[in-house]
Backbone bond lengths (Angstrom), bond angles and torsions (degrees), N, CA, C in turn:
res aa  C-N    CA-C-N  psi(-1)  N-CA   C-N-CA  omega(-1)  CA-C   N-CA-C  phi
1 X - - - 1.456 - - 1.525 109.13 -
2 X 1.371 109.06 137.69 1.816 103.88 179.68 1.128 118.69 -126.12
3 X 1.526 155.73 133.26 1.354 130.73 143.48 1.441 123.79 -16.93
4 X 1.892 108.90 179.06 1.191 115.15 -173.17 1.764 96.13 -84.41
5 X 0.892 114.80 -10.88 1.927 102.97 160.04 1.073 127.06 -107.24
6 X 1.399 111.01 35.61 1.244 129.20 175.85 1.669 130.62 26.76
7 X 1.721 98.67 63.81 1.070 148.45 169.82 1.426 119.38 -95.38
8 X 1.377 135.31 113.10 1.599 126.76 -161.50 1.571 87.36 -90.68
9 X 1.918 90.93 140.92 1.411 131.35 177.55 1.571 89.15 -81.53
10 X 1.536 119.67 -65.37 1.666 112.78 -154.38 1.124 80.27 -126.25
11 X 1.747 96.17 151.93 1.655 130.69 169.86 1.329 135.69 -128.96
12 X 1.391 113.65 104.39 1.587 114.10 -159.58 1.948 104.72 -65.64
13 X 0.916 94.56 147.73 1.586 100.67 -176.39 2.039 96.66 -113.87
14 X 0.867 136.37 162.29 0.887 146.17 164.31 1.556 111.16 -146.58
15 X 1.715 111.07 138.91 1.782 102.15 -157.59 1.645 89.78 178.01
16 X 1.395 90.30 153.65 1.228 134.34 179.59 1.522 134.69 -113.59
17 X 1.735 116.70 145.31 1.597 107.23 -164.26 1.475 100.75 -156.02
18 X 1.122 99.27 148.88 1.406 114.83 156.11 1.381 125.17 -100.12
19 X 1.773 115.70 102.28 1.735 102.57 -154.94 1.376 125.01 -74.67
20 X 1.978 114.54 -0.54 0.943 117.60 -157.37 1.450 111.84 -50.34
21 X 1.493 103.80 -50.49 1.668 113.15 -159.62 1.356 106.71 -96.79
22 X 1.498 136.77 38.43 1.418 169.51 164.26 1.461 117.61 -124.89
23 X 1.473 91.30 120.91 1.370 106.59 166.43 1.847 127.44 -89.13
24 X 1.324 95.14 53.42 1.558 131.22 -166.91 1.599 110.87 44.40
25 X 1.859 97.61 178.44 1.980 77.72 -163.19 1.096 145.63 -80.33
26 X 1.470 118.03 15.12 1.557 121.41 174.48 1.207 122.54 -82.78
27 X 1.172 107.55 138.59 1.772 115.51 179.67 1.526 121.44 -57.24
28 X 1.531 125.42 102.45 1.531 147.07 160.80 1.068 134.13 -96.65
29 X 1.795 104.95 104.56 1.380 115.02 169.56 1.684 100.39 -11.99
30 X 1.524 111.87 126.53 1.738 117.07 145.12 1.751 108.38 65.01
31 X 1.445 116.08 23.32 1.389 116.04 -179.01 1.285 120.31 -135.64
32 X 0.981 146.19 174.91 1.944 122.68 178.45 1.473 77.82 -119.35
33 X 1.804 99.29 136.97 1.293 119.55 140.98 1.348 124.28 -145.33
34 X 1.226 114.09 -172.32 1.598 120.18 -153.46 2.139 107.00 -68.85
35 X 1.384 108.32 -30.70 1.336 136.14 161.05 1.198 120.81 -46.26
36 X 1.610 103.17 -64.26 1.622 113.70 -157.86 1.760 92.77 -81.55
37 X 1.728 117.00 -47.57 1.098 110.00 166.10 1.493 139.10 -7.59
38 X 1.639 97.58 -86.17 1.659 144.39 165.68 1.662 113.93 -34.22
39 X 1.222 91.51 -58.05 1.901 104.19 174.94 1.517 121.73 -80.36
40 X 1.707 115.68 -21.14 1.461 104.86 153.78 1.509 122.79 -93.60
41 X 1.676 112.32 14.36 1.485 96.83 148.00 1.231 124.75 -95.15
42 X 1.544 94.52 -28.53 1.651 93.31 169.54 1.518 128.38 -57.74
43 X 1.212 116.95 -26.43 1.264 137.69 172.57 1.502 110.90 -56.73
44 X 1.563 121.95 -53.92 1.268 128.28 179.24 1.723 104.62 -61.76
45 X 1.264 107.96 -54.23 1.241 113.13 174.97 2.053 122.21 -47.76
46 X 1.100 108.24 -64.30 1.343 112.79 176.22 1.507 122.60 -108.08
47 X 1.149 115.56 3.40 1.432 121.18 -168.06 1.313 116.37 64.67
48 X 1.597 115.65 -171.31 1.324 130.66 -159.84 0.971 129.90 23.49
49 X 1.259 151.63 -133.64 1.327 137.17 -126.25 1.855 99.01 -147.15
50 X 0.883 100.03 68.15 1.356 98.81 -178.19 2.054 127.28 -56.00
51 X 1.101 111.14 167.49 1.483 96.88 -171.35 1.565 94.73 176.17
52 X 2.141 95.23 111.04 1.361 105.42 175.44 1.007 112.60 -107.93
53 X 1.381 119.63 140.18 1.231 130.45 158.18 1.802 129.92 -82.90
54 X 1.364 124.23 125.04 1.422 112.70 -143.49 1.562 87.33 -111.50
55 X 1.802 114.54 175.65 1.632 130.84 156.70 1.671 111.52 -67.58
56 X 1.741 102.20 -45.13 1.495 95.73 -151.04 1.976 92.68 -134.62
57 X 1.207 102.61 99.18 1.525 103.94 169.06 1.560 126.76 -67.88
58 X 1.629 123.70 79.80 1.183 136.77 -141.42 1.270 89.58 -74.06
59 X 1.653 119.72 179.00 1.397 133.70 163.46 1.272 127.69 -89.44
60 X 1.156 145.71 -179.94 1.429 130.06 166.20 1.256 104.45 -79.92
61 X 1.739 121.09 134.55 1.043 128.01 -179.56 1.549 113.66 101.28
62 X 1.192 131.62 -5.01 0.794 144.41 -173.47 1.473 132.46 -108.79
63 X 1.692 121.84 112.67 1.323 130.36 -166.23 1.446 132.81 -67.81
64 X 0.952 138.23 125.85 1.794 123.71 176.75 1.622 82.57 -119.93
65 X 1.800 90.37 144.49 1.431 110.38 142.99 1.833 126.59 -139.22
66 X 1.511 77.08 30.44 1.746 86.32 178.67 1.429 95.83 -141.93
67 X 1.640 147.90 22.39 0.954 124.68 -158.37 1.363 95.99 -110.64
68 X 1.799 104.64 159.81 1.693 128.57 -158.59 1.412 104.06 -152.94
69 X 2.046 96.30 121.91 1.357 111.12 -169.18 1.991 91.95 -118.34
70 X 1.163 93.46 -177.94 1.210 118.94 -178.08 1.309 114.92 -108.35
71 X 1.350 143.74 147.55 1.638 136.21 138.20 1.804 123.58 -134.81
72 X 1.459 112.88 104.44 1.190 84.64 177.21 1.958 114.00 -102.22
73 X 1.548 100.68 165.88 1.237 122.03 -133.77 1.454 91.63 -84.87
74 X 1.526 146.27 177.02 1.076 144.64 143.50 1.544 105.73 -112.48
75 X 1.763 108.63 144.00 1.194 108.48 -173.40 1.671 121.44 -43.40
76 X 1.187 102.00 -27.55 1.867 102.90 -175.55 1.439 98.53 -87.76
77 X 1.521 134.21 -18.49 1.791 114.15 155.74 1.225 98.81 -73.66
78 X 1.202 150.40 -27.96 1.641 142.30 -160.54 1.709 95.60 -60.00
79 X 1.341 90.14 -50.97 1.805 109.07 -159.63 1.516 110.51 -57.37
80 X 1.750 99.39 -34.41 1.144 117.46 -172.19 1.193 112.49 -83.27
81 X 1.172 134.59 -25.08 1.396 143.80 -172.42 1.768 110.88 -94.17
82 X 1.434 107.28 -32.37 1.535 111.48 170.89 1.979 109.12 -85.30
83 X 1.147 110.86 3.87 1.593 118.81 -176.71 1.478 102.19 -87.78
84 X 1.387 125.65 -39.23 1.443 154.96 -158.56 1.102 94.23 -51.12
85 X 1.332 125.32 162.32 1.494 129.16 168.19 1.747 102.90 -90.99
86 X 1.445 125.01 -6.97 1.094 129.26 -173.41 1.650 104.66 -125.46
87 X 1.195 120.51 63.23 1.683 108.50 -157.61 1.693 102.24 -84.54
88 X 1.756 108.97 -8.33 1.648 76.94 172.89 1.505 129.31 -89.77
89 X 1.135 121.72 137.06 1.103 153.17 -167.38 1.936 90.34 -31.91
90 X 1.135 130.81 -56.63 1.643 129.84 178.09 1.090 105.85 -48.04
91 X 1.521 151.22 -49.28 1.371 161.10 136.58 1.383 96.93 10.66
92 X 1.955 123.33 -77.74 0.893 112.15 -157.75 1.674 132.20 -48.43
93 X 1.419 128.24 -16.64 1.213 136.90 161.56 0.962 131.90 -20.00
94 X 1.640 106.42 -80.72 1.533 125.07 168.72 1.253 104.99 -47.68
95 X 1.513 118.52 -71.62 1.754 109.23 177.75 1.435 143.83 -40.87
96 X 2.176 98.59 -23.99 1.480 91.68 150.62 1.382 134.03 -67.84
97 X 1.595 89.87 -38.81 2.010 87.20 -172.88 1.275 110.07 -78.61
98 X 1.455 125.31 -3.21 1.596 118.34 177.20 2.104 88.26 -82.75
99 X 1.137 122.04 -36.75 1.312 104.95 176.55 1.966 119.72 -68.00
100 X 1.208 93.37 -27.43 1.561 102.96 -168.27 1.733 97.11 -76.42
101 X 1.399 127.65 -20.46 1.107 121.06 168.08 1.970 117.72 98.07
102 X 1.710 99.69 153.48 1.386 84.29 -175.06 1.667 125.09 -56.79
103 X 1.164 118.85 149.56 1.635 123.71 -166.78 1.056 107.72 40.51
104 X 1.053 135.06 101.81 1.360 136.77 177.12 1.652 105.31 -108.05
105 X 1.312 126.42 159.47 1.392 118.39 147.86 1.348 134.13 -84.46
106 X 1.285 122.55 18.55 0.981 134.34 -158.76 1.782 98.95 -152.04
107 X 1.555 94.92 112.22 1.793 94.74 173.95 1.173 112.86 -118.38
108 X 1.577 122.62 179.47 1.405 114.93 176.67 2.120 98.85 -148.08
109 X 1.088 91.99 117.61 1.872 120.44 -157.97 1.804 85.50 -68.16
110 X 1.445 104.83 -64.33 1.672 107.71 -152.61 1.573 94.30 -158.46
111 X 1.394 85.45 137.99 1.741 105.89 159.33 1.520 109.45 -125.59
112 X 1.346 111.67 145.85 1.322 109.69 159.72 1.949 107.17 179.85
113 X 1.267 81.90 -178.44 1.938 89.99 -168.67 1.663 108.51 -59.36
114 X 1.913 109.83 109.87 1.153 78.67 159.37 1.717 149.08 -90.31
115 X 1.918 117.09 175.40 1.079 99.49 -146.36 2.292 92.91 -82.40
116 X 1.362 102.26 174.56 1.296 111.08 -176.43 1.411 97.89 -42.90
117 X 1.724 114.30 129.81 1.935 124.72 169.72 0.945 105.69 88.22
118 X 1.418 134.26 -28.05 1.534 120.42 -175.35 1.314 119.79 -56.77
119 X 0.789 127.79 128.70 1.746 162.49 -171.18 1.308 117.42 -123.99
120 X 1.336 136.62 93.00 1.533 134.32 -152.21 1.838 96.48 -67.65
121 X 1.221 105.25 -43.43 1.283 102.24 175.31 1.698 126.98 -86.72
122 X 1.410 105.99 -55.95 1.886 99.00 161.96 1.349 133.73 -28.41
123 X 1.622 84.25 -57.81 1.500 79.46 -168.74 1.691 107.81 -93.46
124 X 1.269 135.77 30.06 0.961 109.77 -175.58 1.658 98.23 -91.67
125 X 1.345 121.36 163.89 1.934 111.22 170.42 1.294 106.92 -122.55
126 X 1.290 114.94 22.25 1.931 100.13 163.92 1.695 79.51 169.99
127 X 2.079 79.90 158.94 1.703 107.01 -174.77 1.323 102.31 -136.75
128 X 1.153 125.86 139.20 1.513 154.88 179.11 1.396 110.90 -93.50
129 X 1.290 128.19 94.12 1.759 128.64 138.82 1.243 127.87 -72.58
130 X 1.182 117.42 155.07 1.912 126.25 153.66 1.726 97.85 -128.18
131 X 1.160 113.51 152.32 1.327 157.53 147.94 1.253 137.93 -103.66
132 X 1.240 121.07 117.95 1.787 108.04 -165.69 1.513 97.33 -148.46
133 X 1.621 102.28 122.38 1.248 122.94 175.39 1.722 112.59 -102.24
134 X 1.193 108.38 131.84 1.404 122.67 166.86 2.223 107.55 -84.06
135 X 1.164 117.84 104.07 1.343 97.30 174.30 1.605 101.09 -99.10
136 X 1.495 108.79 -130.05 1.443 136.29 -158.55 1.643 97.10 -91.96
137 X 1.117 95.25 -50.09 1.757 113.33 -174.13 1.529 116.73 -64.17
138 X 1.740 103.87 -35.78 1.705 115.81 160.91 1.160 124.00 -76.81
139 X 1.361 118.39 -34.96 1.612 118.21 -177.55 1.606 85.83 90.31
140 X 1.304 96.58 -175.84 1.993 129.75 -160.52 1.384 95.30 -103.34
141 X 1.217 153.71 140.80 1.594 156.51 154.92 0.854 91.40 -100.16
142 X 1.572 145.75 151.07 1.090 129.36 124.89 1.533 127.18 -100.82
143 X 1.116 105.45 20.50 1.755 104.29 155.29 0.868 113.63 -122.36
144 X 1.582 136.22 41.25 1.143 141.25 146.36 1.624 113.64 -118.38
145 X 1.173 93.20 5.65 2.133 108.08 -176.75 1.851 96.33 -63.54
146 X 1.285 137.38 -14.03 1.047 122.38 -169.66 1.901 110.00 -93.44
147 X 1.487 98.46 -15.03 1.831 108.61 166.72 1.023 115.39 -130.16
148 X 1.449 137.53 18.22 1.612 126.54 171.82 1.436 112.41 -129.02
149 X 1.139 140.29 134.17 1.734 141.22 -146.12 1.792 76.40 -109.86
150 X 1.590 116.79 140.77 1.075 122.03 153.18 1.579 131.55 -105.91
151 X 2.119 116.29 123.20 1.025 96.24 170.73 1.439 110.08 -116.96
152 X 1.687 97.73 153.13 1.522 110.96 157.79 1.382 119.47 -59.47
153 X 1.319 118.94 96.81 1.651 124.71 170.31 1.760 110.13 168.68
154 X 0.953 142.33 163.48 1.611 142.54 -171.19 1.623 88.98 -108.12
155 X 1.354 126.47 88.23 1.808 112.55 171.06 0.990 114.34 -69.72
156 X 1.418 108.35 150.51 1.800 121.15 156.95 1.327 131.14 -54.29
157 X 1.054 131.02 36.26 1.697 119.82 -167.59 1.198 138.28 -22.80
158 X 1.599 103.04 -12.43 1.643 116.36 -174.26 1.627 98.96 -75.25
159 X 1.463 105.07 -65.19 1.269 138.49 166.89 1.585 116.11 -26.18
160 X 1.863 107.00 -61.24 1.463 95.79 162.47 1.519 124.62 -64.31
161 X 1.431 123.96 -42.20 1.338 132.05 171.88 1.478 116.42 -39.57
162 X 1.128 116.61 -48.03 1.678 118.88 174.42 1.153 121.96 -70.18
163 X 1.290 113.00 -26.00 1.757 139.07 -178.19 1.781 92.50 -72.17
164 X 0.727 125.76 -77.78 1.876 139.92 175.61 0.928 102.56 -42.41
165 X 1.650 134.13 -45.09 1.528 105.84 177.55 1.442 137.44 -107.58
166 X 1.557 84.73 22.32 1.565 103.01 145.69 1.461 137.75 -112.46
167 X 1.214 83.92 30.72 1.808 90.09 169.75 1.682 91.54 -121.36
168 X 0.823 150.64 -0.65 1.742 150.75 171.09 1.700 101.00 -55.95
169 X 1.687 93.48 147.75 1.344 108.00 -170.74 1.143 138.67 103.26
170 X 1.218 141.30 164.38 1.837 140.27 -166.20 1.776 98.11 -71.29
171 X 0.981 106.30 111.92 1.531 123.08 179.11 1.803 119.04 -139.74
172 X 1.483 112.25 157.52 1.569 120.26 175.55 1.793 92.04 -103.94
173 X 1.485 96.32 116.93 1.592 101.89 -173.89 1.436 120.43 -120.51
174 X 1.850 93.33 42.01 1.110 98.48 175.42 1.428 153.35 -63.06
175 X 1.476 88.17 -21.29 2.052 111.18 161.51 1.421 105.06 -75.64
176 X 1.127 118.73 0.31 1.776 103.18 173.56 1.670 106.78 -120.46
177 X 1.158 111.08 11.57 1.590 118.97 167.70 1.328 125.65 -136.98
178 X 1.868 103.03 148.26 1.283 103.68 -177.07 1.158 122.12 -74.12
179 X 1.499 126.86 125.03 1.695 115.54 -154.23 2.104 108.11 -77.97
180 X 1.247 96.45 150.30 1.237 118.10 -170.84 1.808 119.27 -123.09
181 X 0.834 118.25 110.39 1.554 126.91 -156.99 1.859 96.59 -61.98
182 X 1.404 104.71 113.57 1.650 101.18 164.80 1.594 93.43 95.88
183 X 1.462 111.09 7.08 2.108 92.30 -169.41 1.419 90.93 -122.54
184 X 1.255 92.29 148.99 1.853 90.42 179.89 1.475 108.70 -112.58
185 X 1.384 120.12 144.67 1.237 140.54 177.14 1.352 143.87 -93.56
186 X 1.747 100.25 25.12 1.029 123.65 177.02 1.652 110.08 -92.50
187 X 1.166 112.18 122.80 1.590 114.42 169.67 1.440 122.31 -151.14
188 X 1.340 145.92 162.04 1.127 170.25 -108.58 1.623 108.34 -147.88
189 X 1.163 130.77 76.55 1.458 146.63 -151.62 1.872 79.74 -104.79
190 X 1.145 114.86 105.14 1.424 142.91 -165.38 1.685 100.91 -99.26
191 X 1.490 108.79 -57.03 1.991 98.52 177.21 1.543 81.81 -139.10
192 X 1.202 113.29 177.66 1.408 153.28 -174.25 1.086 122.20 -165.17
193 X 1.757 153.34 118.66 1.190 151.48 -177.15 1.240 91.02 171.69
194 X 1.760 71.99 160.16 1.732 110.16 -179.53 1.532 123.28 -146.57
195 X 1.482 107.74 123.61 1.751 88.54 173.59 1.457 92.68 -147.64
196 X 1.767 112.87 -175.65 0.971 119.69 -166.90 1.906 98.21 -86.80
197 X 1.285 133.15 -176.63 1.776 140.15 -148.72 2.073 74.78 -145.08
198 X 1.437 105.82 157.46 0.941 109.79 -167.10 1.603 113.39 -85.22
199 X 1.735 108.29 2.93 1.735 122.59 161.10 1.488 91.33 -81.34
200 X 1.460 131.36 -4.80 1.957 84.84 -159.03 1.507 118.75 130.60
201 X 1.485 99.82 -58.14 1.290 116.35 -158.15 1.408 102.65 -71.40
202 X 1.625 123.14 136.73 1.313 120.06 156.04 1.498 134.41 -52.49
203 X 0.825 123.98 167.28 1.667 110.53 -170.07 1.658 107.37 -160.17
204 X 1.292 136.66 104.84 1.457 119.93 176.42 1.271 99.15 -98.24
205 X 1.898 113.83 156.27 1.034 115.97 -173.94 1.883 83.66 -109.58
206 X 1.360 113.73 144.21 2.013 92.92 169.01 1.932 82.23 -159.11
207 X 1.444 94.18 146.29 1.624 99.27 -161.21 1.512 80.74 -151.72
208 X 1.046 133.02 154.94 1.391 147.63 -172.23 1.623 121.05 171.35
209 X 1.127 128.54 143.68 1.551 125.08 -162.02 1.739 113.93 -60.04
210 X 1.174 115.30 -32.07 1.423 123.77 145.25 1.328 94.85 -172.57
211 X 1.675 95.58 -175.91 1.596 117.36 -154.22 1.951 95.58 -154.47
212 X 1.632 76.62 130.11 1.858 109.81 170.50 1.739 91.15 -60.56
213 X 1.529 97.16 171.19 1.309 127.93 -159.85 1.681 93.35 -63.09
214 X 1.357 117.35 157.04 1.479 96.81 175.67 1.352 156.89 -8.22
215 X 1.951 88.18 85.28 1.769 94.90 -139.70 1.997 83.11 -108.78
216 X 1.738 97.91 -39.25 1.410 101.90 -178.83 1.595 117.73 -64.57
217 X 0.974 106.67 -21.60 1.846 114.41 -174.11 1.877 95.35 -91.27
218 X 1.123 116.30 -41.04 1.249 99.77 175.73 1.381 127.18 -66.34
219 X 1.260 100.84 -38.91 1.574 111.89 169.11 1.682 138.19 -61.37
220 X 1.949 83.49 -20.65 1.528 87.57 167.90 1.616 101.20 -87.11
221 X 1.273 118.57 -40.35 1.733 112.22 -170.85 1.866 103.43 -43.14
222 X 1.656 102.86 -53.19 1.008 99.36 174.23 2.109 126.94 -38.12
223 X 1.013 106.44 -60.91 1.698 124.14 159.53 1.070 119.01 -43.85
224 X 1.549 128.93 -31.31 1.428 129.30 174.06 1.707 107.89 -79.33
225 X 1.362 100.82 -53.85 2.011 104.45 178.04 1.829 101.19 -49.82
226 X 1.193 117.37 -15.40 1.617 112.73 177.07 1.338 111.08 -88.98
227 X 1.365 108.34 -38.02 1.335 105.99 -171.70 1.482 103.67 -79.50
228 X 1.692 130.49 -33.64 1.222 125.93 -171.28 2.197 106.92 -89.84
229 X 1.276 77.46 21.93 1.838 81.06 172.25 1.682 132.69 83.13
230 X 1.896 83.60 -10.10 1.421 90.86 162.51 1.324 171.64 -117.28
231 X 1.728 84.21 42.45 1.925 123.21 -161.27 1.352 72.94 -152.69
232 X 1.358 99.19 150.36 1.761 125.09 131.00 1.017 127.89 -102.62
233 X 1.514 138.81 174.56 1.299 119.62 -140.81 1.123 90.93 -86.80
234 X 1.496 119.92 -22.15 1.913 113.26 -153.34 1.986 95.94 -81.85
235 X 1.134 115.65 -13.20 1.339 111.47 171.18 1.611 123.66 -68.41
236 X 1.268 129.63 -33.13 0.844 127.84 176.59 1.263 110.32 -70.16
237 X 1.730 129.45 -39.95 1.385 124.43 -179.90 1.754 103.86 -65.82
238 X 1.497 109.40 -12.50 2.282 103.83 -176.01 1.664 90.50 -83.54
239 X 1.227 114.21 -29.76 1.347 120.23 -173.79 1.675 105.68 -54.37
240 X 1.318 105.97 -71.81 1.442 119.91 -166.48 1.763 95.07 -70.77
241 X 1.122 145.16 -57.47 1.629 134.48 157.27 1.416 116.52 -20.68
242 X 1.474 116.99 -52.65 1.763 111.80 -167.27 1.372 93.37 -82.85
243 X 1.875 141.60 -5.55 1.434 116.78 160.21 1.080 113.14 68.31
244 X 1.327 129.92 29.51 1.812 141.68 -177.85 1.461 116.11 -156.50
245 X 1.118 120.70 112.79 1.461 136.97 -174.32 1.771 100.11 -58.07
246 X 1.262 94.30 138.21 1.218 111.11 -169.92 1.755 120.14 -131.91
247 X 1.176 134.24 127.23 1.129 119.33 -179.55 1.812 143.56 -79.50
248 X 1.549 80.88 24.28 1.702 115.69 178.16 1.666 85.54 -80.91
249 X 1.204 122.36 -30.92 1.338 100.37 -169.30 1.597 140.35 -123.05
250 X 0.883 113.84 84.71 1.587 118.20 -143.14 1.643 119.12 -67.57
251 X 1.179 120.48 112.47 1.809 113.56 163.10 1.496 115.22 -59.92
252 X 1.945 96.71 109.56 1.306 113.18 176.19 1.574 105.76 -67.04
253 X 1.834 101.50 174.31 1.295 110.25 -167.79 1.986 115.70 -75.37
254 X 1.236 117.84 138.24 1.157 125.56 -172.00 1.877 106.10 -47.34
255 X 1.364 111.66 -30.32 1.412 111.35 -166.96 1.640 101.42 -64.15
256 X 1.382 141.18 -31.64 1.760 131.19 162.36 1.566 113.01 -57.20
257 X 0.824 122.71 0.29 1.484 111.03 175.96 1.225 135.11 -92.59
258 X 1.134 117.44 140.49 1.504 107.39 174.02 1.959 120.72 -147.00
259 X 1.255 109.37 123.03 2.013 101.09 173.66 1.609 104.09 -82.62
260 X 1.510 96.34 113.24 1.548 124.40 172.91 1.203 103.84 -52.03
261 X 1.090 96.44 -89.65 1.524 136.98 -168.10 1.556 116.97 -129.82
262 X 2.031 94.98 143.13 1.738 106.93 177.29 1.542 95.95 -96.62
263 X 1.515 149.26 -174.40 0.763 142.86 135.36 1.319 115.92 -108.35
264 X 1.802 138.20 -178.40 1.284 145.06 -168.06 1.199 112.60 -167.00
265 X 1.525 105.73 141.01 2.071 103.91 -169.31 1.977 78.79 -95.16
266 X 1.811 104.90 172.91 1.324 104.00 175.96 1.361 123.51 -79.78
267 X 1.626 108.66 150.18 1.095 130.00 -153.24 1.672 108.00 -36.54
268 X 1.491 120.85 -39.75 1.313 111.33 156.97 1.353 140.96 -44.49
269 X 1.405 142.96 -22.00 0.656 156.04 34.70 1.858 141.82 124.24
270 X 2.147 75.85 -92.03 1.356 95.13 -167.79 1.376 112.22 -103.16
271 X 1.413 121.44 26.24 1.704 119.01 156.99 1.693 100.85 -87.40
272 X 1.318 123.31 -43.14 0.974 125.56 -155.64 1.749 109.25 -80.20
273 X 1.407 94.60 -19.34 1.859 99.98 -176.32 1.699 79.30 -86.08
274 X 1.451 144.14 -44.63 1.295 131.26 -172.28 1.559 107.81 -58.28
275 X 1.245 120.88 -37.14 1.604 123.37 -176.80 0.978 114.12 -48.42
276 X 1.495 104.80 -52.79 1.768 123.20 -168.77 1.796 101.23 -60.70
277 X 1.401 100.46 -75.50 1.231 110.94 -153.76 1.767 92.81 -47.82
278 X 1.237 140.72 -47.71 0.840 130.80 -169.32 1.640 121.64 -72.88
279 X 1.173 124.89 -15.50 1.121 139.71 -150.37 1.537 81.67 -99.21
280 X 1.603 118.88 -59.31 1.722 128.55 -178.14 1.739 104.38 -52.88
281 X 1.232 115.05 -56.19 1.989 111.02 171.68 1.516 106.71 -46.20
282 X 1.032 97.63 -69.96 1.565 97.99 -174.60 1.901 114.28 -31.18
283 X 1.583 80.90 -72.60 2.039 87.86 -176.17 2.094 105.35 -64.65
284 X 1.121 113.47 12.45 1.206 84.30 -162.34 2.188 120.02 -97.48
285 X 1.018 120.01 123.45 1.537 135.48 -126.80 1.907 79.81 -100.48
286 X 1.634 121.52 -2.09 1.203 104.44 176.29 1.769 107.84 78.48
287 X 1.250 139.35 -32.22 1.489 135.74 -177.75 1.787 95.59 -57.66
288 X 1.069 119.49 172.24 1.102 145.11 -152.37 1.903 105.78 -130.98
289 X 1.149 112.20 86.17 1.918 128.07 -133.77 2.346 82.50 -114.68
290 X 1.143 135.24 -12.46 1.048 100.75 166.47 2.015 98.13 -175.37
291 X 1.027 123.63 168.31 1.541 136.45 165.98 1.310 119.49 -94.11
292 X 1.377 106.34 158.02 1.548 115.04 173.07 1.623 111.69 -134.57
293 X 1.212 119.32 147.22 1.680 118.23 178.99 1.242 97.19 -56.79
């Protein structure tokens, strides 16, 4: 987006994290997160009071390596940013992570102008996780202990795989989320799968237009009680039908997770996917309005 001197208003950031040492990305009084982080470099960098708006509001503990925020600019960062000896907006990158420091957990891929409507979150129409379990059959890494949850048991992968792709499709997924007053839990579970990584390690792929509060971690616990013998697959679909959290199904630990990837319709586009999506949150009454195969 630019002013009339075609100067960009908003700037997509694209960036990466390690969620361990984050108490996921929203900004908390007296806590480090991926937000409060991000916005006091930006702060050093352009001044005032910066404030991003993200695709995927992670959990604590939780990794992105595809995730994409928003910032728009105030005329006195504009001023400040065209004063720079580096004023284009791609510049700013390097200058975060030279502020964020050597090795940081926290990187920053790309900045630049975004295009007209973009909305890091509106307009995006689907989000990409992985999950990766170390079982019996993988053995223990321990330099991979900071992204792969370990369980005690040899899983079925076939078993989970068939299990996952029958929960795909427009569904109320309210037994697989932590409920949220006023938010609805209807969503669009787009892929589901699982296979083994060429170490071993299990790996689900699950991408869906967005996702309720620990909807992906529940859904894998769910996939693991199948694979460790104690669901069948057709239970998890009575599970997600009866719409009531159940303690058959456990939310695994935040450390397997990871946001891949956001997706984006073309740049033409993405005011109008922001209209919608926002226009649908707003009106949305929570009932349960249609099915998916």
């Amino acid at each position: 987006m630019n002013d009339p001197d075609g100067e960009p208003t908003r700037l997509r950031l694209d960036l990466a994290y390690d969620g361990g040492g984050f108490r996921g990305w929203a900004r908390q009084p007296g806590l480090r997160t991926v937000q409060g982080t991000l916005e006091a470099a930006l702060a050093r960098l352009l001044g005032g009071d910066p404030r991003l708006v993200v695709a995927g509001r992670t959990d604590a503990g939780v990794h992105a390596t595809g995730q994409v925020a928003h910032l728009d600019l105030t005329g006195v960062q504009r001023a400040r940013l065209a004063r720079s000896r580096t004023p284009d907006p791609i510049a700013l990158a390097p200058r975060l992570n030279g502020v964020l420091g050597q090795y940081p957990d926290l990187a920053v891929h790309r900045v630049a102008g975004a295009p007209d409507g973009f909305d890091a979150r509106f307009s995006a129409v689907w989000r990409r996780y992985e999950y990766r379990i170390a079982d019996r059959t993988t053995g223990y890494d321990p330099l991979s202990r900071g992204r792969t949850t370990s369980v005690a048991a040899v899983l079925d992968v076939e078993a989970m795989d068939a299990a996952a792709r029958g929960l795909r499709g427009l569904f109320d997924f309210a037994a697989y989320c932590k409920p949220r007053e006023g938010a609805t839990t209807i969503r669009t579970l787009l892929e589901f799968d699982w296979h083994r990584d060429a170490d071993g390690v299990v790996v689900a792929n699950v991408k869906a237009d967005a996702f309720c509060h620990s909807m992906v971690r529940a859904l894998v616990g769910g996939c693991v009680a199948v694979g460790d013998g104690k669901l069948d697959p057709a239970d998890l679909i009575d599970i997600r039908d009866a719409r009531v959290r159940t303690n058959e199904v456990k939310v695994l630990a935040a450390r397997g997770l990871t946001l891949t990837e956001v997706g984006y319709p073309a740049d033409e586009l993405l005011g109008v996917r922001a209209e919608q999506t926002r226009a649908r949150r707003q009106a949305d009454d929570g009932e349960f309005r249609g099915r998916g195969a």
